[in-house]
C-alpha positions in Angstrom: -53.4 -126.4 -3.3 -54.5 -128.9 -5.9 -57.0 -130.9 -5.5 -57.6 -134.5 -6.6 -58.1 -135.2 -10.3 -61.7 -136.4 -11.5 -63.2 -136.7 -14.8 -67.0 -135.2 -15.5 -69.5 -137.3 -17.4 -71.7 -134.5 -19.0 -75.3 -135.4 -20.0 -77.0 -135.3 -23.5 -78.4 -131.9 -23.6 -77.5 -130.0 -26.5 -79.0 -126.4 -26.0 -80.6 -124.3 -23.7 -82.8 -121.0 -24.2 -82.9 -118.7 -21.9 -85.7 -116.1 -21.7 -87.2 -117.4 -25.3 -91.1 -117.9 -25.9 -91.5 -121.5 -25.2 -94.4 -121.9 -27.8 -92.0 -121.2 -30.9 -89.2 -122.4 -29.5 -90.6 -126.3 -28.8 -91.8 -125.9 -32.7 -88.1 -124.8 -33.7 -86.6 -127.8 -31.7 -89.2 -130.0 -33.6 -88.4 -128.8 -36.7 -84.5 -129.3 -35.8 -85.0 -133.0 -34.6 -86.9 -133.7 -38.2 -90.2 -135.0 -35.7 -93.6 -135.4 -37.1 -95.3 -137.2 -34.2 -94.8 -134.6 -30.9 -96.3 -135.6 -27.5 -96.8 -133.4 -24.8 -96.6 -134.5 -21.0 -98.2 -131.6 -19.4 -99.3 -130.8 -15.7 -102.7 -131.2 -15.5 -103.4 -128.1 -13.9 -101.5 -125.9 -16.5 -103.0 -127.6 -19.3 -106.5 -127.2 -17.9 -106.4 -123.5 -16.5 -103.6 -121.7 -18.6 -103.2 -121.3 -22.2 -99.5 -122.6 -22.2 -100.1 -125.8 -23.5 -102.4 -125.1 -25.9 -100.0 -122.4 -27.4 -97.4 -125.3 -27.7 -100.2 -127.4 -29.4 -101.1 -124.5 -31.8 -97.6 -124.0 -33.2 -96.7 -127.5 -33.6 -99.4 -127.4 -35.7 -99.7 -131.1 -37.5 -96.7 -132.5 -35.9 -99.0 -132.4 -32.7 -99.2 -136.2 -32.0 -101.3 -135.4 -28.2 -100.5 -134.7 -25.2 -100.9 -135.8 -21.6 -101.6 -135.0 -18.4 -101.3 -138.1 -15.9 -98.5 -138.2 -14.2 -98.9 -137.1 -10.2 -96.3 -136.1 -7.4 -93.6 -138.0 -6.8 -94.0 -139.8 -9.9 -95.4 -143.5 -9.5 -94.6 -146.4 -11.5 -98.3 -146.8 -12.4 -98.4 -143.0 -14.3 -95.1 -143.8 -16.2 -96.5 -146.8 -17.8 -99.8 -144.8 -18.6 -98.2 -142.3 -20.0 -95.8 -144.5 -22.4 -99.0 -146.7 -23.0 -100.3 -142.9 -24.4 -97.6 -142.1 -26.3 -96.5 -145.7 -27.8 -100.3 -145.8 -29.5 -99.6 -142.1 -31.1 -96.1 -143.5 -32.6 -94.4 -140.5 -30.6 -91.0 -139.8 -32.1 -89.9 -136.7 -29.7 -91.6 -135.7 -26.3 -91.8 -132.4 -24.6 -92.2 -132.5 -20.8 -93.7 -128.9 -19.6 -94.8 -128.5 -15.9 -92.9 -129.1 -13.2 -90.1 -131.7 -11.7 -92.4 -135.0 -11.5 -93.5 -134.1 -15.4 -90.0 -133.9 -15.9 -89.1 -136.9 -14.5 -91.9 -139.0 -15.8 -91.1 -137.8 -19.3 -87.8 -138.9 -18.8 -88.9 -142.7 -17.8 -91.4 -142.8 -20.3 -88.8 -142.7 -22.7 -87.0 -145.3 -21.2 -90.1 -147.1 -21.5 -90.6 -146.6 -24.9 -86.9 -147.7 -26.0 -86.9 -150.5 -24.0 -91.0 -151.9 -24.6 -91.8 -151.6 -21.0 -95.5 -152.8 -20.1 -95.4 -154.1 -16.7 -94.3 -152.5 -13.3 -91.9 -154.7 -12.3 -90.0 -154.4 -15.6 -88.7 -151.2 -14.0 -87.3 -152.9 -11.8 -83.3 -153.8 -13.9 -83.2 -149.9 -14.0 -83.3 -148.6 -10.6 -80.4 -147.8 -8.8 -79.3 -149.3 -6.1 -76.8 -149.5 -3.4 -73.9 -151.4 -2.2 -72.6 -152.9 1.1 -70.0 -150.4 1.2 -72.3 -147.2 0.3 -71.8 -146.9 -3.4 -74.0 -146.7 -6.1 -74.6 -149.6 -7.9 -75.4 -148.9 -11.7 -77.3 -151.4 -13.8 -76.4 -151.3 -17.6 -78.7 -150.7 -19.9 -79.1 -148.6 -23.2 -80.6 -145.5 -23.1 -83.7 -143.8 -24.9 -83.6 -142.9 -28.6 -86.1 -139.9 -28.7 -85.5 -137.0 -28.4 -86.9 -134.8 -25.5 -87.1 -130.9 -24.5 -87.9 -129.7 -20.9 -90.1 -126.8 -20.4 -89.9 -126.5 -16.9 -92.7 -124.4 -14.6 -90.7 -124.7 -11.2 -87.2 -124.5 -10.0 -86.6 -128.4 -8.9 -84.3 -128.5 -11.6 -84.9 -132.3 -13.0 -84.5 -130.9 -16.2 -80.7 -130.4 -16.2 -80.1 -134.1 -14.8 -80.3 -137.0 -16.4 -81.2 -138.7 -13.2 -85.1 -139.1 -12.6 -86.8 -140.3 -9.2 -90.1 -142.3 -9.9 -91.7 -144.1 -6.9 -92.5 -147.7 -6.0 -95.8 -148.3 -4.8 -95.1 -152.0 -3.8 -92.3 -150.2 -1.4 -93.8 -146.9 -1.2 -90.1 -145.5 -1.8 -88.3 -143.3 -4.8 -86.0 -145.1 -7.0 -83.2 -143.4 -8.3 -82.9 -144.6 -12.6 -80.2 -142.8 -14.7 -78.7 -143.1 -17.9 -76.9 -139.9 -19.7 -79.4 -140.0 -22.8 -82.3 -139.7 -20.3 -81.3 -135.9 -20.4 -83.2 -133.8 -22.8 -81.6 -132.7 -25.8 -83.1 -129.1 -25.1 -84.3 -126.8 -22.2 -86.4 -123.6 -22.8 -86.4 -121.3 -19.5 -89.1 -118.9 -20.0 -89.7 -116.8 -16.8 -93.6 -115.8 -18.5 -94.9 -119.2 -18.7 -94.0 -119.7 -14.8 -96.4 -117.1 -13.8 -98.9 -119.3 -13.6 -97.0 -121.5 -11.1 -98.9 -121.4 -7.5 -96.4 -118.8 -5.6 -95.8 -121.4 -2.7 -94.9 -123.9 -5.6 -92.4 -122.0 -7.1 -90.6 -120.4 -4.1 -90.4 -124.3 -2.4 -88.7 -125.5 -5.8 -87.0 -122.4 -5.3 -85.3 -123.6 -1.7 -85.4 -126.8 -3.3 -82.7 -125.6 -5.5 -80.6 -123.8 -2.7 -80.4 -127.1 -1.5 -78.7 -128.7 -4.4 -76.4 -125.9 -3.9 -75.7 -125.8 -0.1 -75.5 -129.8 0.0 -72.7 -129.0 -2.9 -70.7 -126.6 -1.4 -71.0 -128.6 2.4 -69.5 -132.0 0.5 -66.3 -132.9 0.7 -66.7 -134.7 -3.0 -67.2 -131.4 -4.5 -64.1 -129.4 -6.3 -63.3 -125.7 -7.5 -65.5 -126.3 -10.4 -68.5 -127.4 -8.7 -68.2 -125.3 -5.6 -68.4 -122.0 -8.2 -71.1 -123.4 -9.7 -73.0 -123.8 -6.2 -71.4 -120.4 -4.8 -73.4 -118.4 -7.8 -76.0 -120.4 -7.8 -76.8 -119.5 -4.3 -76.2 -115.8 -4.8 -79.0 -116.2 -8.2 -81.6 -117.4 -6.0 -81.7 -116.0 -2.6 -81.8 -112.3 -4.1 -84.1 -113.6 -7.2 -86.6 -115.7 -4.9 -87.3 -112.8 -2.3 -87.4 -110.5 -4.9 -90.0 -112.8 -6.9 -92.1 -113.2 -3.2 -92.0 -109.3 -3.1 -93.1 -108.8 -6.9 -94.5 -111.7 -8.6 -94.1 -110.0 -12.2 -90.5 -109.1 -11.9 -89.1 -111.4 -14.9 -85.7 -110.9 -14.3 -85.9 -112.0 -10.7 -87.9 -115.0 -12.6 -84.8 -115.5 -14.6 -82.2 -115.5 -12.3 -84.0 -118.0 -10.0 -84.3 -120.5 -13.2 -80.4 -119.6 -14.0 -79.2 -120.1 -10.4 -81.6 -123.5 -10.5 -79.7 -124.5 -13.8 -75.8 -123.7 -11.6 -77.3 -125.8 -8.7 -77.5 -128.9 -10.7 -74.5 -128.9 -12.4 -72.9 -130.3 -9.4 -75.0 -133.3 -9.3 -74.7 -133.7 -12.9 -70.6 -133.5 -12.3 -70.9 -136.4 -10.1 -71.2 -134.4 -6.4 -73.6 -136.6 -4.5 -76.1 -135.2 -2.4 -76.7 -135.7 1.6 -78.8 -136.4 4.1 -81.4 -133.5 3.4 -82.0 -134.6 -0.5 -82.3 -138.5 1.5 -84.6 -137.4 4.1 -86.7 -135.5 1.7 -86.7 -138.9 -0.4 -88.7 -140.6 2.2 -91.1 -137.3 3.2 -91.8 -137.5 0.0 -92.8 -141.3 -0.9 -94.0 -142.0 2.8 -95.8 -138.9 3.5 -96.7 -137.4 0.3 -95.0 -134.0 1.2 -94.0 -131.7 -1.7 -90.5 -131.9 -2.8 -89.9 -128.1 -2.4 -91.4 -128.3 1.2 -89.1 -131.2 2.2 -86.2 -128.8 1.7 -87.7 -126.1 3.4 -88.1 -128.5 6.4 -84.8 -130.4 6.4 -82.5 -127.8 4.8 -80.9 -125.5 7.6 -81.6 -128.6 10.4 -79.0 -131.0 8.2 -76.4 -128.0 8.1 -76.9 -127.4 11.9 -76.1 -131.0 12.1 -73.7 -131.6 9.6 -71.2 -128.4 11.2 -69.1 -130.2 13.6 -68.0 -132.2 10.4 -67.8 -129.2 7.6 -67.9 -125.9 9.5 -64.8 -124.6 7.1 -67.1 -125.3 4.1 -70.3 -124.1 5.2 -68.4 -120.8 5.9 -68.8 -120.4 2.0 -72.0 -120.9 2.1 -73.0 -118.4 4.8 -70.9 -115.5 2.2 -72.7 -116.6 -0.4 -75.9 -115.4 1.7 -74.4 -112.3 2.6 -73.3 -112.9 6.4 -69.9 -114.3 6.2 -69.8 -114.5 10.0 -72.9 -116.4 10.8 -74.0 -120.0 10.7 -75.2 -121.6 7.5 -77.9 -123.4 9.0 -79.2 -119.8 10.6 -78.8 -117.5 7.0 -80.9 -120.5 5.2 -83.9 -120.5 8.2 -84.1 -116.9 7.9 -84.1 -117.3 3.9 -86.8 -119.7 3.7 -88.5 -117.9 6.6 -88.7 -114.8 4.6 -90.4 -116.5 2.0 -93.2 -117.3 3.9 -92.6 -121.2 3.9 -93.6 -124.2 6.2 -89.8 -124.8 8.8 -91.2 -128.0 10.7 -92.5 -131.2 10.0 -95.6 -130.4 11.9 -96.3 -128.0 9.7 -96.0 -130.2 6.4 -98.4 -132.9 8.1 -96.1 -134.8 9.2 -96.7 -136.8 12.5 -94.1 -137.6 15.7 -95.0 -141.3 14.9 -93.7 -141.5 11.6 -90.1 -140.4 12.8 -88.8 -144.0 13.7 -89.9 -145.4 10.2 -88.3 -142.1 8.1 -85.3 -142.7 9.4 -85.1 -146.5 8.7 -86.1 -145.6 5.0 -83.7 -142.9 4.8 -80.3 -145.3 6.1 -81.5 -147.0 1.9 -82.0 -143.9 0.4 -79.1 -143.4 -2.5 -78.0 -139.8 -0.4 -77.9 -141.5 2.9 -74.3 -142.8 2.5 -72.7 -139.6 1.1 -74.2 -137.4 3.8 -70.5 -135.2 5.0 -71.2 -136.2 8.3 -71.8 -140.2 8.5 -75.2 -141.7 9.1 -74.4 -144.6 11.3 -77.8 -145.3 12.1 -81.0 -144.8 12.4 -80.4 -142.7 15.8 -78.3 -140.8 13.2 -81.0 -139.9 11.1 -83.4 -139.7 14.4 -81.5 -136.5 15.9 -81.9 -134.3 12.7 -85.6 -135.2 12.5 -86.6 -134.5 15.7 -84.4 -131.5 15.6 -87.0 -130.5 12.8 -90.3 -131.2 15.0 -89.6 -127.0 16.3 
């Protein structure tokens, strides 16, 4: 049967390298782009305790401008505007973003800053999504950043294949949704060797992070053929390639798949499938209570499935193949999954309290997901039920 016509909006990015040495590779792209003034935005940790960055440094050689290391989870509005303070007084003309998803996304505002002059906080304000009466996205206009920028991504959150970045609002204490299709970097490198020095829990949670993007995909009933083979291999990548990664941290081609099968996960998103009520939940765990963005997922994942079946049952049954059990119940394939990986499956467990619930799920109803969930959030209640459904 056909299914409804659509039109994809693709992003900027030009190239990506799989498996390359990300020193050499960032110094090729530089050379590519014509750049003389390259600034890093690095996790602090990796820059600090790993050679990585410093290798990066070393072959840029002279078109080494500096690099930075300020940005913090979840990405607040105050480390954006350091960091674009940083790079507007070296004259950057390209960044490269290596670390993990809030490096990513920070690199990817900073940009925005820098096109646009940004100094101030609220300035960032005419850039953040918001969202309708009716549900929808409202989009404001605005042109894009001019520089380029490469990803070299440490985890498996996947920010660097979306031209969408979250940054936080610490007036609100909530993440802010700000898009444009040139905020996508114009190159990727996926090195699995480099992400050896990722803390384990880090990079399985970003792991499950990604299986999310894929399960909310194939659960949606905006997704197509298209996206739905996208999300059905890029579930297959990562559930073999993450428990082979927790039984043998040094197996690079388990690395690999896991960064490949991130990359299919996000295609989806980046095709215009929205997200649900587990990416809009997570949200708000993660501005409110500071929990990791891969641990959110690993929390909310299977209990939004479990709630979400009476609505999609048909399309989760593609979900459950893609994790080997054809028969059985998504919800129960992806708690065993994350189970096997030795990661956190209540909210107890990630620190968060009973007492927060009621103010989660009000945050969650203005959360960009909320309104695309398959199975309507009519209200707080709604949201209440999956929650406390994820207290056990």
């Amino acid at each position: 049967m056909m299914t409804k016509g659509k039109t994809m909006t693709l992003s900027s990015t030009q190239r990506v390298h799989l498996g390359l040495e990300a020193a050499s590779t960032v110094r090729q792209e530089a050379q590519a782009q014509g750049a003389q003034r390259v600034f890093v935005l690095a996790g602090r940790t990796l820059a600090a305790d790993t050679d990585v960055v410093r290798a990066i440094e070393a072959e840029l050689g002279p078109r080494h401008a500096g690099t930075w290391t300020g940005v913090t989870p979840h990405v607040p509005r105050a480390d954006v505007l350091a960091g674009a303070a940083a790079a507007r007084a070296v004259g950057a003309d390209m960044l490269v973003a290596v670390g993990g998803g809030s490096v990513v996304d920070a690199a990817k505002v900073v940009n925005l800053c820098l096109r646009h002059d940004v100094l101030q906080s609220e300035e960032l304000d005419r850039f953040a999504i918001g969202i309708s009466k009716g549900g929808g996205w409202q989009r404001p206009s605005f042109e894009g950043p001019d520089l380029p920028l490469v990803c070299v991504p440490t985890t498996l959150s996947g920010g660097e294949f979306s031209s969408l970045a979250g940054v936080t609002d610490e007036r609100s204490r909530k993440k802010q949704g700000i898009n444009h299709a040139h905020m996508a970097p114009v190159a990727i490198v996926l090195d699995p060797r480099i992400t050896v020095h990722t803390p384990q829990w880090l990079w399985l949670s970003t792991g499950v992070r990604s299986v999310d993007h894929a399960t909310e995909t194939l659960a949606s009933q905006h997704s197509d053929m298209y996206c739905d083979g996208m999300a059905d291999s890029a579930l297959r990548l990562l559930s073999e390639g993450l428990r082979r990664v927790h039984h043998n941290p040094n197996d690079m081609e388990a690395r690999l798949m896991c960064q490949v099968g991130t990359w299919q996960s996000k295609i989806p998103t980046m095709s215009g499938v929205p997200m649900g009520a587990s990416h809009a939940i997570g949200h708000v765990l993660g501005a409110l209570c500071g929990v990791p963005h891969g641990y959110t997922s690993c929390v909310m994942a299977p209990n939004v499935q479990a709630w979400n079946a009476p609505e999609v049952r048909d399309r989760q049954r593609r979900i459950s193949a893609a994790l080997g059990a054809p028969g059985r119940p998504a919800a129960a394939l992806l708690d065993e999954l994350i189970r096997s990986l030795g990661l956190p499956r209540s909210l107890a467990e990630v620190g968060v309290p009973r007492e927060r619930l009621q103010a989660i799920a009000d945050a969650t109803l203005e959360d960009l997901w909320a309104a695309t969930n398959p199975r309507p959030l009519r209200s707080s209640g709604d949201v209440m039920e999956i929650l406390r459904s994820a207290c056990v």
